[in-house]
C-alpha angles and dihedrals in degrees: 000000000000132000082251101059097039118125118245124226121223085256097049099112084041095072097043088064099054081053089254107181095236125220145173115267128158089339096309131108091236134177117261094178154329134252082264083063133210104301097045080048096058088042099057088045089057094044113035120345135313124207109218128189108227103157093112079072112106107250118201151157132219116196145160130085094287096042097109089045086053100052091045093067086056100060150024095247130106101250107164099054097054110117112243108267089031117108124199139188127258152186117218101208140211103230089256090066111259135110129284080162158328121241144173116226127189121206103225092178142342092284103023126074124184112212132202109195129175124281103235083041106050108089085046096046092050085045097048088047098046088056089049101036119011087106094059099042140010111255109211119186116215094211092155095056114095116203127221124186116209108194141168132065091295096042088105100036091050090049096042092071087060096041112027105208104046102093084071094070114104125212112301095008128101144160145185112302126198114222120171090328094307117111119233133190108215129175127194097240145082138155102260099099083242133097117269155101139281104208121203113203138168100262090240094066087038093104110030080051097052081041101067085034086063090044094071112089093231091064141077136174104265125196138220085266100062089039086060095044090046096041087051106051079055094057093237126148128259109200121239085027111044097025138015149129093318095049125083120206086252098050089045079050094234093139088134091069092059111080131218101247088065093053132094109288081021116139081241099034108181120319088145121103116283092017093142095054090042096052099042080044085054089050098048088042096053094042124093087211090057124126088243096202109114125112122267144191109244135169121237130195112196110233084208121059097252121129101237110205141197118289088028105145111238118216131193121233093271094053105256122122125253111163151332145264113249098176125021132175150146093245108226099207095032085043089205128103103263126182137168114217139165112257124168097267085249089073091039103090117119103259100037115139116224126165118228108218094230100184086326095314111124097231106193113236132194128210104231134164133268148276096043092200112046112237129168093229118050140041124200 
């Protein structure tokens, strides 16, 4: 796609003029970073609060009776037992199991669902579901919603001088603000690995809106750079690196997001696509007596200070190849080169050495958990 032909975003002029280096992203001519730069960036998110651009995100609802049913057959998570006002994570499957996305979904009420999808997945997802689920519920894109993510320690405590009341939102849960007579939908969540807030709001009062948020003394305007870095330190996916079409939730080692009451002896025991292939892969995972040699997510930590980047092939000991990079970085608050990659589970415990092949140097690698930086809100 050329420059020419990129999407904008409502805030687009918004970072020209804070002098954002723009570059393509799902379609969208999207900020990278700010004269701070990246690291500065990080820096502020972990410290105080960082104001992200996410409108180029899918918005949706999904409403009607049989809404929750009908999610639910999309996906290994337990949908129609989430409390109205909670919001959950979850992994839209192929019918062979593995991931066309991952996803967060609010229950507004009992018959109404509101659905943040990913940006360079979003006309595919809507359609997907459409096709599975369009006679069961009615599928409504929000097109006309921007998103703005406000993160770090001081996210809630900036905003809450704008919208008294939000503060009293706990982790995963969310509601209908008033600002300046404009509603807007906020959850207390992110992908950051810090506390904060996503904020949908009608794309005419995006700006206005990022505007008084950058007015506070605790934000700044924060780019795609500093949202990798940050996802990363927390362990978290980035679709299309970290998870796709050729990765299970077992194998990308989400198996928290896959509650009890789908597994196998669940209440709801299977009944997504690829049901029968997840829940053998969960019992070979959890025997001693498994094969052990599917693939599987890890975190790595370089024991030489290399970055280590995606696509970087992964040896054993002995030379032979056993895997890839997916994310790669030089971790600005864990200053040490981190990565996730994909290993046989053999090859997954805390403390396995594996060398990582930088420009044919053997760069020693070790299998440590994750997050890399310790939060109170995410696993990865």
């Amino acid at each position: 796609m050329t420059a020419a032909a990129l999407l904008q975003t409502p805030l687009h002029a918004l970072h020209l003029e804070l002098g954002a280096r723009m570059v393509p992203f799902a379609g969208y001519s999207m900020p990278v970073q700010y004269p701070a730069g990246l690291m500065a960036e990080h820096h502020h998110t972990r410290q105080a609060a960082g104001l992200f651009d996410v409108s180029h995100m899918g918005q949706l609802r999904i409403s009607g009776a049989d809404a929750a049913a009908a999610m639910e057959s999309l996906m290994p998570v337990d949908v129609i037992d989430l409390p109205v006002g909670k919001q959950r994570y979850g992994l839209l499957l192929t019918d062979e199991g593995t991931i066309i996305d991952d996803l967060m979904f609010f229950r507004e009420s009992a018959d109404s669902f509101f659905v943040v999808v990913n940006g360079a997945c979003k006309a595919g997802d809507i359609a997907h579901m459409q096709a599975r689920i369009g006679q069961r519920c009615t599928l409504t894109p929000l097109p006309e919603q921007a998103l703005l993510a406000l993160q770090g320690p001081q996210a809630v405590a900036a905003l809450s001088r704008l919208v008294p009341g939000v503060e009293k939102l706990v982790f995963m849960t969310g509601g209908t603000f008033n600002w300046n007579g404009t509603n807007l939908f906020i959850t207390r969540s992110g992908y950051t690995g810090e506390d904060g807030v996503e904020i949908s709001v009608h794309q005419a009062h995006a700006d206005a809106l990022a505007r008084a948020l950058l007015a506070q003394p605790e934000v700044k305007a924060i780019g795609l750079g500093a949202r990798n870095s940050l996802r990363l330190e927390a362990g978290l996916c980035l679709y299309g690196n970290d998870i796709d079409t050729t990765t299970t939730p077992v194998e990308a080692n989400l198996l928290w997001a896959m509650q009890k009451v789908r597994r196998a002896g669940g209440a709801r025991e299977g009944g997504f696509p690829g049901a029968t292939k997840i829940i053998a892969a969960l019992a070979d995972a959890a025997s001693s007596t498994g094969q052990n040699t599917s693939k599987v997510r890890v975190g790595l930590v370089a024991l030489e200070r290399v970055p280590v980047r995606e696509h970087v092939e992964l040896h054993s000991a002995q030379g032979e190849r056993i895997g890839e990079v997916t994310s790669g970085l030089l971790a600005p608050t864990a200053d040490q080169p981190i990565a996730m990659g994909y290993v046989p589970r053999s090859h997954s415990a805390v403390g396995t050495r594996v060398l990582a092949m930088v420009r044919g140097k053997a760069v020693p690698m070790e299998v440590r958990p994750m997050p890399f930086v310790p939060n109170r809100y995410y696993r990865g």
